[in-house]
N, C-alpha and C positions, 0 to 999 in steps of 0.2 A: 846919152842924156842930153837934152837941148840945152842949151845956154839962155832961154829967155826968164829962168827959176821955173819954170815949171816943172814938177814931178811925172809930168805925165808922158808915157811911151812914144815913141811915133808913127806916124802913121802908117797903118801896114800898107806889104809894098804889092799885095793884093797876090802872095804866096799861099798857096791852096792847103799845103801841110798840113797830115797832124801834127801834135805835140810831140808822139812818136816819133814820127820821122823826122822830126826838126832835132830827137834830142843826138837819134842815132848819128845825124850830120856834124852835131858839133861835140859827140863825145869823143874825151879823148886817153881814155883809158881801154887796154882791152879790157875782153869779159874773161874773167875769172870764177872758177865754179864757186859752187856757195859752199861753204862751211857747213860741218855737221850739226843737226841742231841737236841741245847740251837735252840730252835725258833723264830729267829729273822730276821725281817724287816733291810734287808740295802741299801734300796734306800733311807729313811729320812736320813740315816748318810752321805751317797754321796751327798745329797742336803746342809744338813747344809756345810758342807768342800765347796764346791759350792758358796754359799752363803757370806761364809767368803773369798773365794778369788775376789767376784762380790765388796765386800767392801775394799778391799785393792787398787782393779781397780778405784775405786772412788776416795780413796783416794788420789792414786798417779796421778790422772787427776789432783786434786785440786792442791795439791802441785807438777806439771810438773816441775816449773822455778827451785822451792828449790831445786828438786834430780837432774836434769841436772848442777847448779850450783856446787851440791859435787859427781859429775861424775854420779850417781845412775840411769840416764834415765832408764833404761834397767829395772828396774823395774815394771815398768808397762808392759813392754813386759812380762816380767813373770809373771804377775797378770791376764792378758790377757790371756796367755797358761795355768795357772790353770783354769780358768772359764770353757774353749775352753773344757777341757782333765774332766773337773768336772761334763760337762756337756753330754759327751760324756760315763763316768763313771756312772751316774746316771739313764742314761738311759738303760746301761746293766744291773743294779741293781733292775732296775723296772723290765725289762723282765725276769731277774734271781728269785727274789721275786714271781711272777706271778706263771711260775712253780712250785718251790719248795712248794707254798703254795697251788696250785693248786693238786699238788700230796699228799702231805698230809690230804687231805681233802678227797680224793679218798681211802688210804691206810687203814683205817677202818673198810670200807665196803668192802672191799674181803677179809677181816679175818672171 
């Protein structure tokens, strides 16, 4: 860092580097393998968040008069737009699910 307050880098020292190879020069950890990655289904978790906004929509049917009486109508508009957006989310989850486990199912057999 210069001392004159500037922010700014200094001048290169007209090293040809990649970013690469510059990082493998100054890292200073080994490599260690990667971690298994975690196997999980997320279209049951987009269903239940679903589910709990489908109940909150109930809810605020039941009680319309109470939240319009302390301003709250709007609430069920937003109960509404989670279901809408949960249900819309669940489905890309399914088709995201479908692949990823479809490919891992496949990646075995061509090792």
């Amino acid at each position: 860092m210069p001392t004159d307050g500037t922010s700014q880098p200094p001048a290169s020292s007209g090293s040809s580097a990649s970013p690469r190879e510059a990082y493998q020069r100054v890292k200073r950890t080994p490599d260690l393998p990667a971690p298994e990655a975690v196997k999980m289904r997320m279209a049951p978790i987009a269903a239940i968040g679903t589910l709990l906004w489908a109940v909150a929509l109930v809810l605020t049917q039941i009680f319309r008069e109470d939240l319009a009486d302390a301003g709250r109508e709007w609430w069920g508009a937003c109960a509404l737009t989670g279901v809408v957006i949960g249900l819309l989310g669940t489905a890309g989850m399914a088709v995201a699910d479908r692949r990823h486990f479809r490919r891992s199912k496949r990646e075995p057999e061509q090792q």
